[in-house]
N, C-alpha and C positions, 0 to 999 in steps of 0.2 A: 810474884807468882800468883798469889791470892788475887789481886787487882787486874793480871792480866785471863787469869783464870774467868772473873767474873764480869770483864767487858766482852770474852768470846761468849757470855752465857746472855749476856744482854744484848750481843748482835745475832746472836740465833733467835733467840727471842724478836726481836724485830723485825728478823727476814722473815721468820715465818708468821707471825704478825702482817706482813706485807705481803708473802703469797697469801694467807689465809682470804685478805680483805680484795687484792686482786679477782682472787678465786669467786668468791661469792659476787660481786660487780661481774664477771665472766657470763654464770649464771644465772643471773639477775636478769642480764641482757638478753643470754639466750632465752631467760623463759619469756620475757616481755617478745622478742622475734617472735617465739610459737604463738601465744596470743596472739596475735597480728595478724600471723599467718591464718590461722586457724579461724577467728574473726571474717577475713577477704574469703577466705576457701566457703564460710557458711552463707556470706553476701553473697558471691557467684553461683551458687548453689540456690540460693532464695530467686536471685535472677531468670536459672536456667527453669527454674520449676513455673515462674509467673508467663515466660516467654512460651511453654509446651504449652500450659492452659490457653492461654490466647490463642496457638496457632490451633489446637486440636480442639480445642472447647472452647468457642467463642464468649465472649462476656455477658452477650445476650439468654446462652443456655442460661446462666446461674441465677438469670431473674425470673425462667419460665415457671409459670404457674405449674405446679402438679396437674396430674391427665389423670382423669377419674373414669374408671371401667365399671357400668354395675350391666347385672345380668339375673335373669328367671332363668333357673333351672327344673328339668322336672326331673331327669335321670341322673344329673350330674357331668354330660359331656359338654353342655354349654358353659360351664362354670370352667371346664378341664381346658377349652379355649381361650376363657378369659384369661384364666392361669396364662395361656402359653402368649398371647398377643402382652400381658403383664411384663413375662420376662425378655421378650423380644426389646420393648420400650427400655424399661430400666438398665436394658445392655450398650443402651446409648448413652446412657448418662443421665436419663429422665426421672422424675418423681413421680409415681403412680399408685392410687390407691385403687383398690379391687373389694368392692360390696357388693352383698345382696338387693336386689330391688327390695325384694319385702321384708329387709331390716333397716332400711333408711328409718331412722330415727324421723320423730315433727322437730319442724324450725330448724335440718340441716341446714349445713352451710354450703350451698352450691356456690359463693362470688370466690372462692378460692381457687377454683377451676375454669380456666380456660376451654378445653376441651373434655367430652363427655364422651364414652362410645358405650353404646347400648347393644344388650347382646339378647335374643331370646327364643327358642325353641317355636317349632309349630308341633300340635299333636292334632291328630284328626280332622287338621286341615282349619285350626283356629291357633292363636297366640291365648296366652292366659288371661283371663280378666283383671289377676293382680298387675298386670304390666297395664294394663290401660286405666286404669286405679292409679297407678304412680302417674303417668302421665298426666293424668288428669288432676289431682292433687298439686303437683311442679310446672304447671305449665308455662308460669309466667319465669318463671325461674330457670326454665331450660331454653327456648324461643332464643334467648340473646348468644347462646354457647354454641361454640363447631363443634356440630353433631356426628356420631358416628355409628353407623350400626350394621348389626351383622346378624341374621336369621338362620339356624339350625334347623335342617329337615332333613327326613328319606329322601325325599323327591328326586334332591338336589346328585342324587350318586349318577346320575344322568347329567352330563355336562351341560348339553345346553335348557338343563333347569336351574342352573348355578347364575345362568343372568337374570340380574333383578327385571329386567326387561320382558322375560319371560317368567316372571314370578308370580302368578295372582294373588300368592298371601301377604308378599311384599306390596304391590300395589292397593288390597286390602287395608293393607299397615298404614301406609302414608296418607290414606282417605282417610282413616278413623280415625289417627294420631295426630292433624295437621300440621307434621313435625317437617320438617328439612334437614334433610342430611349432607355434608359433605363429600361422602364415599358412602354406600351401601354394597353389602357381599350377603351372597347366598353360600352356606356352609353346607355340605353333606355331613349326616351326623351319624349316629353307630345305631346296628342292629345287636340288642340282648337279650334274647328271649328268655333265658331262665332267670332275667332280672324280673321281665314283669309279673303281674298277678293274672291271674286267669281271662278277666276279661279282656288286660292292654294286649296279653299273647295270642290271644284268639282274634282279637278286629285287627292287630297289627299286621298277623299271619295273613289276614283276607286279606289286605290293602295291598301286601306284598305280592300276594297274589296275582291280584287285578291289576300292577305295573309291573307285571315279570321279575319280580325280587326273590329273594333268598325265602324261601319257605321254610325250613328244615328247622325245627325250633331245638334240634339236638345241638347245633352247633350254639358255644358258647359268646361270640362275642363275634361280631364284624365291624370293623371301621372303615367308613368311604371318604372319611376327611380328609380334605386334599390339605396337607400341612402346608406345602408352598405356597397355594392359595392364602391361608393364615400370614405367612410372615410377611406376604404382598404387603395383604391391609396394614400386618401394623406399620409397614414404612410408609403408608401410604399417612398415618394420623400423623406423623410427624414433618412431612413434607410441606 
């Protein structure tokens, strides 16, 4: 009885000994499948992600040089543009920086940019002397770049003073600057009289005058900027 007792105690022993070692080789298997699977499922995935790049983002975008925006502000709406042509770009997938003309640092590095787009206000029917300062300062540095600019005035709230064609401060510009541009735009830019100081509200007030504009210095803020006009250009820099 003892001896039969203790070989049913040494075949249970062994059977389950044998599911145990079954059982674990089971699972062994199955985990090595997951891996496998898991593995191919992140390959197919690494695939489909290389395959959208290409068709939607060509391989060329990822070599483009960053697109450099600087701009002379005097109120801050020239700057409010560059902002906005800024974010129109980088919605493409671009790399863009956005500076002041008159914080270029000496011995920047313009060979990292491909393209340039110049942006700057006219007041009183002249452009700033800092902007023809930079110019002059970069000139050999900028001549080799696709240029891009765009001019902020009243004027322009009159449609066809929006063509550079019909622009004499543009025409002015491209005399004094001997620069070449790709695309040039004429921007209509804001009326705010309780912005300026006494003098800017009172000759601005005349000017306004003298081409039939908003006199009324109570009102706080007018914008003639044609936004559509803006988003034109910036597909137009990436074209």
């Amino acid at each position: 009885m003892r001896v039969s007792s203790t070989l049913r105690k040494s075949t249970f022993t062994f059977v389950l000994y044998s599911a145990s070692k079954r059982s674990l080789i089971f699972f062994k298997t199955i985990a090595e499948i997951i891996i496998k699977v898991t593995f191919c499922i992140k390959i197919i995935l690494l695939y489909y992600k290389l395959i959208n790049c290409i068709i939607f983002h060509p391989l060329s975008d990822y070599f483009m040089k960053p697109i450099l925006i600087l701009y002379f502000t005097k109120d801050g709406h020239t700057k409010k543009i560059a902002s906005v042509i800024k974010q129109n770009i980088e919605s493409k997938k671009y790399l863009v920086d956005l500076l002041e003309i008159s914080m270029i640092p000496s011995g920047f590095n313009f060979e990292k940019y491909e393209s340039i787009v110049l942006g700057m206000p006219v007041r009183y029917g002249n452009i700033n002397k800092k902007v023809y300062d930079f110019i002059r300062n970069n000139y050999s540095k900028l001549i080799n770049k696709k240029l891009y600019l765009y001019i902020v005035c009243l004027s322009a709230r009159k449609s066809e003073k929006r063509k550079v064609e019909n622009s004499k401060y543009y025409l002015k510009f491209i005399q004094k600057s001997k620069l070449s541009f790709v695309k040039s735009e004429i921007f209509a830019g804001v009326l705010c009289y309780p912005k300026y100081n006494f003098f800017d509200r009172t000759m601005i007030r005349f000017i306004m005058k003298l081409t039939g504009g908003e006199t009324d210095t109570t009102i706080p803020y007018l914008c003639y900027t044609d936004w559509e006009q803006v988003n034109l250009f910036s597909n137009e820099i990436l074209s």
